[in-house]
C-alpha positions in Angstrom: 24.1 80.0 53.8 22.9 79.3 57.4 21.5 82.6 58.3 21.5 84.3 61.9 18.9 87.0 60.5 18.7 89.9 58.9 18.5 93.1 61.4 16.5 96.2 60.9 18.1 99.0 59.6 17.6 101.0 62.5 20.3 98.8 64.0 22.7 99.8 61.3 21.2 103.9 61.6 22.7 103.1 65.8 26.4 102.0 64.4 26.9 104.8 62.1 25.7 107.2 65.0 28.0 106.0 67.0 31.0 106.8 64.6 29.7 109.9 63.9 28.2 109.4 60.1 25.0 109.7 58.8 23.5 107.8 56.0 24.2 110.7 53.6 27.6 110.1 54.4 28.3 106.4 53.0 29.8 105.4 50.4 30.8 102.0 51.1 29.5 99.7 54.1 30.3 95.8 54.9 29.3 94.3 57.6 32.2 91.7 58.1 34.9 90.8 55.2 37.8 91.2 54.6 38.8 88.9 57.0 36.8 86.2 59.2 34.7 87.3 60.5 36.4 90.4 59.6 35.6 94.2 60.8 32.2 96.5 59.9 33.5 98.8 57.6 32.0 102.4 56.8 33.9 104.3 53.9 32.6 107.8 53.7 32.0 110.4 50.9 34.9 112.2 52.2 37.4 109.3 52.2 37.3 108.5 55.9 37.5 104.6 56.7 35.7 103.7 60.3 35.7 100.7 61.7 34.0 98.6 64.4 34.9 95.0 64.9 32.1 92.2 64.7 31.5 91.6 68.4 30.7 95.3 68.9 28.6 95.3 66.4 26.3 91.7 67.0 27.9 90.4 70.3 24.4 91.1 71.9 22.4 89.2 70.5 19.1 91.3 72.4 20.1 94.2 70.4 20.1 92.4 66.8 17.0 94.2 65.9 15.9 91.4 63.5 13.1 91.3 61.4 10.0 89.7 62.2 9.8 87.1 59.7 13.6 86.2 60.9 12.4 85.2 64.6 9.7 83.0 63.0 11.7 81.4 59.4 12.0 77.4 60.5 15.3 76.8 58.2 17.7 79.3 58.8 20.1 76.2 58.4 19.5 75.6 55.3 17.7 72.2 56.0 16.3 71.8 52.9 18.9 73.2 50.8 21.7 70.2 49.3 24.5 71.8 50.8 25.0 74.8 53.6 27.8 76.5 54.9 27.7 78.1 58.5 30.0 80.1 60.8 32.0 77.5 62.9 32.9 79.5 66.0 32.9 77.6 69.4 30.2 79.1 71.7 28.4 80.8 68.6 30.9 84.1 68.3 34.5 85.0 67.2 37.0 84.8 70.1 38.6 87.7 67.5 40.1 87.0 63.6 40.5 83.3 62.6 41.8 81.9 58.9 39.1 82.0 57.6 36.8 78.4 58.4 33.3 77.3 58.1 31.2 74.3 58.7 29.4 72.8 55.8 27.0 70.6 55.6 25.6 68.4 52.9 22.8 66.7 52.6 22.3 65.0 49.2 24.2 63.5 46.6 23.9 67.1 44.5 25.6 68.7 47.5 28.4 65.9 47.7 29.0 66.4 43.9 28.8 70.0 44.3 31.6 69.9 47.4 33.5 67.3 45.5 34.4 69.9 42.8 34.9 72.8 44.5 37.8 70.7 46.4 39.1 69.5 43.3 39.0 73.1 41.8 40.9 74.3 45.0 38.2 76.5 45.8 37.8 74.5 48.9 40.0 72.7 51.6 38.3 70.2 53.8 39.2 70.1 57.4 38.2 67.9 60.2 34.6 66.0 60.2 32.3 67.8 62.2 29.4 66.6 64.7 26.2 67.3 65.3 26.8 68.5 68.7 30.0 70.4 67.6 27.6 72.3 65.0 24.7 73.1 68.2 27.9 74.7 69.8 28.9 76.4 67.1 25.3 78.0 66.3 23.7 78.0 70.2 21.2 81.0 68.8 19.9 79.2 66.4 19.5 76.2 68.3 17.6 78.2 70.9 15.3 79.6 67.9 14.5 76.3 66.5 13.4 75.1 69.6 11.1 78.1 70.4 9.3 78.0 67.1 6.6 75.7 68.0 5.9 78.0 70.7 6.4 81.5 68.9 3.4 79.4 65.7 1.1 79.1 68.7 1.2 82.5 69.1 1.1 83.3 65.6 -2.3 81.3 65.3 -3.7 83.3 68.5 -2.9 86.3 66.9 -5.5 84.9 64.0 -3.0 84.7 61.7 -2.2 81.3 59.6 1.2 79.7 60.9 4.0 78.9 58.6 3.3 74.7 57.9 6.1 72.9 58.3 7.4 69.1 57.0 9.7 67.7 58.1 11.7 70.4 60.2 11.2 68.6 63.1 9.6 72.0 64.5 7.1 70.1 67.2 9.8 67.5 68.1 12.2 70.1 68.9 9.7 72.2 70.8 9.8 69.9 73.4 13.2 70.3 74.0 12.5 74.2 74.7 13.7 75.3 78.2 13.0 78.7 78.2 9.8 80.7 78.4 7.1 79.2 76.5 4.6 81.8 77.3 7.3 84.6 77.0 7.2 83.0 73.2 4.2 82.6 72.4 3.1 86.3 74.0 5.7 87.8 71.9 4.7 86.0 68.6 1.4 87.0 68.9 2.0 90.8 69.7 4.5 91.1 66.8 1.3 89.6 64.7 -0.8 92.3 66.1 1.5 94.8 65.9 2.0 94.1 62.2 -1.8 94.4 61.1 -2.6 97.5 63.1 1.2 99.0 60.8 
């Protein structure tokens, strides 16, 4: 699975504040299902089902609270795997519920075999071919991460701490591409490092 990162759970503790639950409270909790993307779901102790939909929850995408190693892992696509399957929303986010599609995309023979039976077990239906560029729209955050990497492993290394080594990710190539704030990058990579080894 293409992967947009895993938050912290503090921004889970904020959601279930904001219905009105602690964590003692839970019983149940998804984040999207039951449906596509499908709402986040708290069932209670006490039988109470409370709801907020997915662009409330992850719509901004400065408040995702992700983890560390999230903002610096160089193949949240699944670039390495045979075959990945990503969320395949226009502009990177549901416009609201959909039937229920996702981009895949395979990349050896293992993965074509692999997709190959899944259709012929009907546990698949193929739709359109996609793009490249159709996929960038489709996954714009991670597009913008990619290209900031190079940038955020110079400030891992200034933070004396060992970059993740990379073949071919394309991580350098790509950072060229970046059009944002290199330095705002590299600073933060290298406070996050810090802030880590004085934790």
């Amino acid at each position: 699975m293409a992967c947009g990162g895993q938050s912290r759970l503090t921004k889970t503790t904020e959601m279930l504040a904001q219905l009105g639950v602690t964590e003692d409270d839970v019983a149940d909790l998804r984040y999207r299902g039951e449906g596509n993307p499908g709402p986040t779901t708290v069932r209670t102790t006490d039988g109470r089902v409370l709801e907020t939909t997915y662009l409330d929850m992850w719509a901004d995408e400065s408040g995702w609270e992700l983890e560390t190693r999230c903002k610096l892992r160089p193949d949240a696509l699944g670039e390495c795997a045979d075959i990945a399957a990503a969320d395949a929303w226009p502009g990177g986010a549901p416009t609201g519920e959909d039937d229920g599609f996702n981009a895949v995309v395979v990349r050896t023979d293992a993965g074509e075999t692999l997709l190959r039976e899944a259709v012929d077990a009907r546990a698949v239906v193929l739709g359109e071919q996609l793009t490249p560029a159709q996929l960038d729209n489709f996954q714009p955050h991670q597009v913008r991460k990619k290209e900031a990497l190079a940038h955020r492993y110079e400030g891992v290394a200034a933070a004396g701490v060992q970059p993740i080594r990379t073949i071919g990710l394309r991580v350098g190539q790509l950072g060229t591409r970046f059009a944002g704030d290199r330095s705002g990058e590299r600073d933060g990579a290298t406070r996050r490092m810090r802030e880590a080894r004085r934790a």
